[in-house]
VMD Tcl script that draws the C-alpha trace (Angstrom):
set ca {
  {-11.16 -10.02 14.78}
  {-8.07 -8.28 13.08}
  {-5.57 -6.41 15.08}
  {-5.86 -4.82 17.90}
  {-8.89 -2.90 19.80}
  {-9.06 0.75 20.39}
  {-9.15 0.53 23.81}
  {-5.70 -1.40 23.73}
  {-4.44 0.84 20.95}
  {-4.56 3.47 22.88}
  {-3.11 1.95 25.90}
  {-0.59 1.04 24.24}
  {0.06 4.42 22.65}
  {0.01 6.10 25.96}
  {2.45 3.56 27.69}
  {4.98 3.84 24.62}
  {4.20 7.63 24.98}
  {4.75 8.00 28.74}
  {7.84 5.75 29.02}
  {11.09 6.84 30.23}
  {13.05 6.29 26.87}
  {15.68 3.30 27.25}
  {19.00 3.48 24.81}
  {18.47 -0.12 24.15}
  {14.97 0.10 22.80}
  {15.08 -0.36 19.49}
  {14.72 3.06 16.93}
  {11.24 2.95 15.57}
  {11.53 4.21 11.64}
  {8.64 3.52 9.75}
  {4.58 4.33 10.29}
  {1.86 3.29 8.84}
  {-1.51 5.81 9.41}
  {-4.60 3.85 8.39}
  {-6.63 7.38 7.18}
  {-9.97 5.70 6.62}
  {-11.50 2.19 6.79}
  {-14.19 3.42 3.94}
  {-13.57 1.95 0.04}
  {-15.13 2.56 -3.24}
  {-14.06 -0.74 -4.22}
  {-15.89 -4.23 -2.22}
  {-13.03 -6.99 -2.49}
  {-14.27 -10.00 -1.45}
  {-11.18 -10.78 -0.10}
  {-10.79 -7.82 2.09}
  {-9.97 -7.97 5.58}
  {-12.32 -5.12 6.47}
  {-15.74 -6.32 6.50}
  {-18.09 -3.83 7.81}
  {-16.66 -0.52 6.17}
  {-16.84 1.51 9.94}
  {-17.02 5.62 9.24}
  {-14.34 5.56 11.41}
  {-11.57 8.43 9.79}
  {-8.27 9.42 11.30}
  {-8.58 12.85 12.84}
  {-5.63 15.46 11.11}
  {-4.46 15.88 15.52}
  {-4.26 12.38 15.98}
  {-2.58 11.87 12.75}
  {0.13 15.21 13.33}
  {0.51 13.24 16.79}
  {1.87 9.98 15.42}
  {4.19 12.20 13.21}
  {5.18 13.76 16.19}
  {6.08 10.73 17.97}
  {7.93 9.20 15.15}
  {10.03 11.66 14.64}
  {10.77 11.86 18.13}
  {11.31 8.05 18.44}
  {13.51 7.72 15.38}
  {16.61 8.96 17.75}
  {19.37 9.77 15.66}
  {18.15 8.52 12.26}
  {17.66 11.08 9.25}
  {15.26 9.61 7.25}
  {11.89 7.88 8.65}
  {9.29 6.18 6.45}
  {4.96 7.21 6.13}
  {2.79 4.96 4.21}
  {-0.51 6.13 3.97}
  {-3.17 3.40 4.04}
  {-6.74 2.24 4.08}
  {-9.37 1.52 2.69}
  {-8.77 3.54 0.11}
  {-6.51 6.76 1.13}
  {-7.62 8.86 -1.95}
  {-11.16 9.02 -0.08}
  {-9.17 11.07 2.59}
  {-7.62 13.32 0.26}
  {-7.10 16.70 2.11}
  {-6.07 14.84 5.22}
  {-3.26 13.06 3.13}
  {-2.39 16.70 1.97}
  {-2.51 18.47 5.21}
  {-0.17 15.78 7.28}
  {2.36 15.89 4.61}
  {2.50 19.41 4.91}
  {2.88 19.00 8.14}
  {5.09 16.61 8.39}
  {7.49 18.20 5.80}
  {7.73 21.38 8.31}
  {7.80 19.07 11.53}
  {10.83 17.41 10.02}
  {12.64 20.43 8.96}
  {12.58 21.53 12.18}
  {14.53 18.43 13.73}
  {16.63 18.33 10.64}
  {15.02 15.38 9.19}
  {13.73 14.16 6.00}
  {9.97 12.09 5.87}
  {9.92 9.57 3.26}
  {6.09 9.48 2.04}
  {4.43 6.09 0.62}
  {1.12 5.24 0.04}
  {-0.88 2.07 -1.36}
  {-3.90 2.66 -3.01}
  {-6.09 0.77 -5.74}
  {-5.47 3.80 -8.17}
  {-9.26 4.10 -9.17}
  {-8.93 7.53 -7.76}
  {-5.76 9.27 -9.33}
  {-6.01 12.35 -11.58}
  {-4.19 15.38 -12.71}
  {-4.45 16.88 -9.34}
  {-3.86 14.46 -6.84}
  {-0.51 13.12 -9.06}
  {0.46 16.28 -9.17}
  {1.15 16.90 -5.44}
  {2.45 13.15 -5.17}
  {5.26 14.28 -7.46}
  {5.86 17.56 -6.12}
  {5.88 16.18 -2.61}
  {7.17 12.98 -3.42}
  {4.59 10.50 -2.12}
  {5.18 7.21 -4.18}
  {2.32 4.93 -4.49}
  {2.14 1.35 -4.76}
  {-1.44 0.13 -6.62}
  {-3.53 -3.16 -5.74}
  {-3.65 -4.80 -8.92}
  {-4.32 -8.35 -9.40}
  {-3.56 -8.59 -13.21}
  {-5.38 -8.75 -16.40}
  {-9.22 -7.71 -16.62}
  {-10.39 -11.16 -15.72}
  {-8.55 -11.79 -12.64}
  {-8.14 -8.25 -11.63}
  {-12.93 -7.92 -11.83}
  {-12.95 -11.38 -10.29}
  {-12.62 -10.28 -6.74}
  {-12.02 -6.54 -7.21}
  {-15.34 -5.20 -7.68}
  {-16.79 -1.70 -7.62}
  {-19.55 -0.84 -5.81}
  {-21.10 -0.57 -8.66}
  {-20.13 -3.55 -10.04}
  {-18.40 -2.02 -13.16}
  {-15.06 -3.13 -14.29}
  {-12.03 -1.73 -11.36}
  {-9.47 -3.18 -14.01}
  {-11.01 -0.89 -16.83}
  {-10.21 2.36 -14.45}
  {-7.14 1.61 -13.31}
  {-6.19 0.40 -16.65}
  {-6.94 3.98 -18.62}
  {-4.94 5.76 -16.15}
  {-2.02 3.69 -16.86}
  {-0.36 6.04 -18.99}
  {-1.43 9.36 -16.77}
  {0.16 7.46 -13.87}
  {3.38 7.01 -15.54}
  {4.02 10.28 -16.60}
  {3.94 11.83 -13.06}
  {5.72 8.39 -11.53}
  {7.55 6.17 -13.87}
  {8.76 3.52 -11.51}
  {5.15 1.95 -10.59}
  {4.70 -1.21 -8.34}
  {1.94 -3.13 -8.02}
  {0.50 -5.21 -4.60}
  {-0.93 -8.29 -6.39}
  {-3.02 -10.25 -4.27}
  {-3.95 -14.07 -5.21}
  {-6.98 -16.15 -4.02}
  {-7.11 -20.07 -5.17}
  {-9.22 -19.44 -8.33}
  {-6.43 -16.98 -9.63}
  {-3.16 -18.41 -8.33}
  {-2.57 -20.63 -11.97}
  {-2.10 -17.23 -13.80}
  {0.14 -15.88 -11.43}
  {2.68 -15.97 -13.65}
  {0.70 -15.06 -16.60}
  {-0.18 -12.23 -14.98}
  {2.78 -10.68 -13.76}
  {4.21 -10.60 -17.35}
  {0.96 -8.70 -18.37}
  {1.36 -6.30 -16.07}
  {5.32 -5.71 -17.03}
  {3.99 -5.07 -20.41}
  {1.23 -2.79 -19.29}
  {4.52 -0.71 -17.28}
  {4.54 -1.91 -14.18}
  {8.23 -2.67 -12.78}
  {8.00 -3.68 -9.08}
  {5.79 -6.34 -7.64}
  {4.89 -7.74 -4.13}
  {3.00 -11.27 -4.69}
  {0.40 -12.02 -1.07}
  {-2.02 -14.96 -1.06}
  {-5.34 -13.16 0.32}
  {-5.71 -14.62 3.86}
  {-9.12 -14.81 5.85}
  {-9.95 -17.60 3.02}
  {-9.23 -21.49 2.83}
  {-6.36 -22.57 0.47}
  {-6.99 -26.16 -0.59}
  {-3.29 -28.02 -0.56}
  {-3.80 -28.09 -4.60}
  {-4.10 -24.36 -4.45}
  {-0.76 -24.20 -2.27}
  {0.72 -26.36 -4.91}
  {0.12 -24.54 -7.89}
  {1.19 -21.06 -5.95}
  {4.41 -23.08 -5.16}
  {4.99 -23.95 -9.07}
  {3.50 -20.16 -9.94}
  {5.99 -18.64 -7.69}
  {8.73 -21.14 -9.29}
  {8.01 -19.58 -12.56}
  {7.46 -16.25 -11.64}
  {11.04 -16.04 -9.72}
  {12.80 -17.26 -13.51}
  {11.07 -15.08 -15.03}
  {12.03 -12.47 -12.84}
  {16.01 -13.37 -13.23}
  {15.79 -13.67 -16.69}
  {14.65 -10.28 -17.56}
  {15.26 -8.32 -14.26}
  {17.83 -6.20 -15.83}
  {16.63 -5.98 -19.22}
  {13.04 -4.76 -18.00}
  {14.39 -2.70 -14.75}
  {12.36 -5.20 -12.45}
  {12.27 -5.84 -8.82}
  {10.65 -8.48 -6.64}
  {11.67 -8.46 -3.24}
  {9.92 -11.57 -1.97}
  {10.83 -14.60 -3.54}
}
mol new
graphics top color blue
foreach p $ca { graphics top sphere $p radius 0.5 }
foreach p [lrange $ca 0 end-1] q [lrange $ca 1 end] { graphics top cylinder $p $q radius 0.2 }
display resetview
C-alpha cells in the first residue's frame, strides 16, 4: 500500500548495483535506512499499520553505506538519517553502522553526516551521549502542547507521549541545543497550528517542519484553516526569526 515491495526493492537495488556507472547519472548524496518498522508509540495517523518484526540486518545496513559512499562520486560529505518506527528500539544497530560508517568513510576520505528522527520518548544519558560524541542530530515528532500532542500520539499504554517527551526537554538540550521538531497536523488540530508552534519555541525548540498527516480525509474547511494557520505561522516566523534563532524551511 505504501512504497515499494521487497521483491522490487531489491530488484531495484541489484540493477542500480550491477550497472555500468554513467557520468551523467546524477550523484546520489543522501540515505535514509528505515532500522525497524516496530514503535512504542500507536499514532493513529501513522502510515505503518501492522507494526511487521521486520528489522534491518547490521550487513544489509553496512551495504547501503557501502554503496553510498561509492555512488556519491566526488562529493565529501554524504547525508544518513536513521528512521522508523522508532530508531531508539534499534539502538545497538544505530551504534554499530555509525561506527562503521565513520571508518568506511575515513577510508575514502569522506565525512558521513548522521541524522535521525525519532519521537524522543526514548532518549537518556546514554544514548545522547553518543549522539553528541558522534554527532547524530535528531529531529523529534512533536505535535505541540499536551492536548494536541496525546490526541493522536498515544502510547501503547495509553499514558501521556507529551508528558515524556516533555521532561526530557531540558536533558535534550544540554547534549543538543539546536532542537527541531517534525510537527504533524490532522483536521482536528490544524486551528492551533499556530498556537502551537509558539509553545513549542517557548518550550526550546528552534527549527520546525509543518506536514498535514496523509492516509486521512481533509474536509476543504480543514484545508482552509491550514491555509490561514500557515499564513500566521509564516509572520510569526519573520517577525521573530532572528530574535529567537528560528528556522522554517517550508513555507
Amino acid at each position: 500500500k505504501h512504497g515499494l515491495t521487497t521483491s522490487d526493492a531489491t530488484q531495484i537495488a541489484l540493477r542500480l548495483a550491477n550497472e555500468p556507472r554513467r557520468d551523467d547519472l546524477q550523484l546520489i548524496n543522501h540515505l535514509e535506512l528505515v532500522l525497524t518498522q516496530q514503535c512504542n508509540l500507536r499514532c493513529d495517523y501513522c502510515f505503518v499499520s501492522d507494526r511487521p518484526e521486520r528489522m534491518l540486518t547490521r550487513e544489509l545496513g553496512e551495504q547501503a553505506i557501502n554503496f553510498l559512499l561509492k555512488t556519491s562520486g566526488d562529493l565529501e560529505t554524504v547525508t544518513i538519517t536513521f528512521f522508523g518506527g522508532e530508531p531508539l528500539l534499534a539502538l545497538n544497530l544505530l551504534r554499530q553502522l555509525v561506527c562503521y560508517g565513520e571508518k568506511a568513510a575515513l577510508k575514502v576520505a569522506k565525512k558521513i553526516q548522521w541524522r535521525m528522527t525519532t519521537n524522543g520518548t526514548l532518549l537518556d544519558g546514554e544514548s545522547l551521549t553518543f549522539f553528541k560524541e558522534h554527532q547524530v542530530i535528531y529531529l523529534l515528532s512533536l505535535d505541540g502542547d499536551k492536548n494536541t500532542q496525546d490526541r493522536h500520539r498515544k502510547t501503547i499504554s495509553s499514558k501521556s507521549s507529551f508528558e515524556i517527551i516533555d521532561n526530557k526537554l531540558t536533558l535534550m538540550k544540554q547534549y543538543q541545543p539546536w532542537i527541531g521538531a517534525r510537527v504533524t497536523l490532522m483536521p482536528d488540530t490544524v486551528d492551533s497550528l499556530a498556537d502551537n508552534i509558539r509553545f513549542l519555541v517557548r518550550r526550546g525548540i528552534q527549527q520546525f517542519i509543518i506536514e498535514p498527516a496523509e492516509g486521512v480525509e481533509w474536509p476543504e474547511v480543514a484545508w482552509n484553516t491550514y491555509e490561514e494557520q500557515m499564513v500566521e505561522v509564516a509572520r510569526y516566523y519573520y517577525d521573530h526569526k532572528e530574535t529567537q534563532n528560528l528556522r522554517i524551511n517550508f513555507l
